[in-house]
C-alpha positions in Angstrom: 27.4 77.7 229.0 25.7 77.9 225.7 24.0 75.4 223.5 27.3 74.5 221.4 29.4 74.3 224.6 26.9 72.3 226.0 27.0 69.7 222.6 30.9 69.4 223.1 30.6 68.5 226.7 28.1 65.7 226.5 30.4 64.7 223.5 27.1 64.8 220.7 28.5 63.7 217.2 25.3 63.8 215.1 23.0 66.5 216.4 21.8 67.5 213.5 18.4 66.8 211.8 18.1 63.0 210.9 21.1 62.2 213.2 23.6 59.9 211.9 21.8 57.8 210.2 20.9 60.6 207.7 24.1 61.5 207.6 25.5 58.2 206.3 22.2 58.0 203.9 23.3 60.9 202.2 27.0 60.0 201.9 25.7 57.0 200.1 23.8 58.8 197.9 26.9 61.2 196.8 29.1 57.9 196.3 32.6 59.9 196.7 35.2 58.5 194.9 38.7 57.5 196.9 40.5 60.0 197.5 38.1 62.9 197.2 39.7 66.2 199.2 36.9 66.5 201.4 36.5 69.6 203.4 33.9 69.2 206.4 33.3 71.9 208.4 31.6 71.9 211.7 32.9 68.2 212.1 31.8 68.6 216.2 33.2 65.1 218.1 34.5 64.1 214.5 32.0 61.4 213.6 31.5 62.4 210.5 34.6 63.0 209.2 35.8 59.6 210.1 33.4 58.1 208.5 34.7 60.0 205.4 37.7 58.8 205.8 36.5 55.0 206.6 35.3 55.0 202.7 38.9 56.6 201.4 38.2 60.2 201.2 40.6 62.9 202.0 39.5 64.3 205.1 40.0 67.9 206.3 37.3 69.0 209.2 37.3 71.9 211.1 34.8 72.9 213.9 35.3 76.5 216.3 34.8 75.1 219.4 37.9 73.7 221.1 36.7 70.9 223.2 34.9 69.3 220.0 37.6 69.6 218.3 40.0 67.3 221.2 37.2 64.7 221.2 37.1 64.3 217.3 41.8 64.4 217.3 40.7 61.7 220.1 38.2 59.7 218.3 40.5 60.0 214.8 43.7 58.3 216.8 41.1 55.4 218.7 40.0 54.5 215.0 43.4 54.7 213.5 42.2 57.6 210.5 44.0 59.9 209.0 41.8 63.2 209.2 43.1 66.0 209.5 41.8 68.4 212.3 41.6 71.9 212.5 40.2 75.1 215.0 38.7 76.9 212.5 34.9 79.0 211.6 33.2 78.6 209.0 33.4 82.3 208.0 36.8 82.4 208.0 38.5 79.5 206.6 42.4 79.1 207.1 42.9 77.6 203.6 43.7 78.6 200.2 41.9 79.2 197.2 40.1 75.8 195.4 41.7 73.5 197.8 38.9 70.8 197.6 36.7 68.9 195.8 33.8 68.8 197.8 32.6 70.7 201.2 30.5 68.7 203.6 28.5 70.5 206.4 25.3 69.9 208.2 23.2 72.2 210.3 26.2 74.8 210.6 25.1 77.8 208.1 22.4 78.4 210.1 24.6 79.3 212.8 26.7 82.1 210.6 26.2 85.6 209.9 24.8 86.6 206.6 26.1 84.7 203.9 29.7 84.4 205.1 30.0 80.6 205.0 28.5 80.7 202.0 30.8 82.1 200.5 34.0 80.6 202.3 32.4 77.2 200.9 32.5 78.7 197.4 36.1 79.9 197.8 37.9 76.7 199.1 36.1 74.5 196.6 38.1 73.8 193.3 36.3 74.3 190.3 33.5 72.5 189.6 33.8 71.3 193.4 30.5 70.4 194.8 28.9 72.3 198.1 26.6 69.4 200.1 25.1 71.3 203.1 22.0 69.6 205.3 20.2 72.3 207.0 17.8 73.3 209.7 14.5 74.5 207.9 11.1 75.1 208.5 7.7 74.7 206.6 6.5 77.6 207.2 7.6 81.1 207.9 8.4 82.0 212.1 6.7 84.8 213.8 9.1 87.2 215.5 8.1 85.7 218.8 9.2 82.3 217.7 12.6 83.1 216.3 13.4 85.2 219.0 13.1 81.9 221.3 15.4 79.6 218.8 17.6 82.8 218.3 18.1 83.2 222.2 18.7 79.6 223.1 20.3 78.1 220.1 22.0 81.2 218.9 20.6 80.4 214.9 21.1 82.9 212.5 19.1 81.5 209.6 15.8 80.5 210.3 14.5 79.6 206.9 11.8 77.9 204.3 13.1 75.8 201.9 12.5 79.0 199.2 14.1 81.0 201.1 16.9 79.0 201.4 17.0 78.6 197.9 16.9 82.5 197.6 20.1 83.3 199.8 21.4 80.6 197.5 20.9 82.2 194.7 22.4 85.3 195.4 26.0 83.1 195.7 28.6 82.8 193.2 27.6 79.3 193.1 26.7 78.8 189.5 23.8 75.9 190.1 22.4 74.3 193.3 19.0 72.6 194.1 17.5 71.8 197.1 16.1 68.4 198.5 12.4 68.2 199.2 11.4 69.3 203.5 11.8 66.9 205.9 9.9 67.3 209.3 12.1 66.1 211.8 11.1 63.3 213.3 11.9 61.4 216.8 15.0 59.0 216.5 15.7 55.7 217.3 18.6 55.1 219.6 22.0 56.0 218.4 24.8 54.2 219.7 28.3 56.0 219.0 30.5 53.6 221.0 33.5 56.3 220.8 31.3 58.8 222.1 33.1 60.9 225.7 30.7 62.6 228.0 31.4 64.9 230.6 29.7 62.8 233.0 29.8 65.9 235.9 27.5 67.6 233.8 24.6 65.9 235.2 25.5 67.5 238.5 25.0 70.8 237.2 21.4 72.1 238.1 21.6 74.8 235.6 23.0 72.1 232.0 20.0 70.2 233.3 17.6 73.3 233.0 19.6 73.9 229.3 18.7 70.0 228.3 14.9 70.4 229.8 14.4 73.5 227.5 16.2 72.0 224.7 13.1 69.0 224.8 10.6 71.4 225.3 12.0 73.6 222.4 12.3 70.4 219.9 9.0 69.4 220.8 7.1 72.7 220.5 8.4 73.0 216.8 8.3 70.0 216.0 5.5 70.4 213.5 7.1 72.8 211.5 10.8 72.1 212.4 12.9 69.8 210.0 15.2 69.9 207.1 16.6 70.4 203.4 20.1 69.2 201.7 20.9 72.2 199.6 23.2 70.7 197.0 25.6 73.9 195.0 28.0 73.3 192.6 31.1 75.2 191.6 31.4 76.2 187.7 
């Protein structure tokens, strides 16, 4: 089992830096108008995306694994939203040409080759469609010794500085795009997602408890210089 398997098992909507809570601060901040076409990709248990869809967006989310993707079909019929849910990567998106408006992701890019997802976002957007992607980030540069250990457990591709970031960026077709200051991650409060499923044999499993144990140890030896940016791109 790897880490993204393990994610979808224990049913984890928000595992991204900030959590939930982030996530909704940042929705605020865009302020999507109803009926935006909203495209987010790596939507995991669907949290997210329902959310979107709470405030009268279009939703489209699409996530590669399969058993995220039947707990957020799952948690969009329980909350009665219409999203529309798709098996998809984010290198290789099964839609057309400027389909949407706006492209939502968090903490997924760093899990793609190159800049492939980059610039999938770029092609589904329509123009002038915006790009809003929250992303793992560091403060300072990674020896080789310490991306090998993220690389091998989490599977990362991108293991980036904010200007670094911002450089892959600008080598995009993306005609603008800024980033928002480093944020060190930083313990969170209790989330309670009361349409969360868990895989409650997991916790049986001798070797997903050694995966959860290295996961802590992991966060908490990088936690100094672990956190995040939103890198905010817009379509011309």
């Amino acid at each position: 089992m790897d880490y993204h398997s393990l994610l979808a098992r224990l049913g984890e909507g928000s595992a991204h830096p900030g959590g939930f809570q982030a996530t909704k601060e940042l929705i605020g901040q865009i302020h999507f108008p109803r009926g935006t076409k909203v495209l987010e990709v790596g939507c995991g248990t669907g949290r997210t995306a329902c959310y979107l869809a709470s405030l009268g967006c279009s939703v489209t989310a699409i996530d590669r694994n399969e058993n995220m993707i039947q707990k957020a079909a799952y948690r969009a019929k329980i909350s009665e939203l219409p999203v529309r849910i798709l098996q998809a990567d984010a290198a290789s998106m099964p839609f057309s040409d400027e389909t949407f408006d706006a492209v939502f992701t968090e903490s997924v890019t760093a899990f793609t080759k190159g800049s492939s997802a980059i610039s999938e976002y770029w092609r589904v957007l329509k123009p002038k469609g915006v790009l809003y992607d929250r992303e793992l980030a560091f403060a300072v540069k990674l020896t080789t010794v310490q991306k090998k250990k993220l690389q091998s457990f989490y599977g990362l591709h991108h293991l980036r500085t904010v200007p670094e970031w911002l450089k892959l960026m600008s080598k995009s077709k993306f005609n603008k795009h800024s980033a928002s200051p480093f944020l060190q991650m930083k313990q969170l409060a209790g989330d309670d997602d009361p349409l969360r499923v868990i895989d409650h044999e997991l916790f049986t499993k001798p070797d997903v408890i050694a995966m959860m144990m290295t996961n802590e140890r992991l966060l908490s030896n990088f936690s100094n210089v672990m956190g995040s940016v939103v890198i905010t791109a817009w379509k011309g």
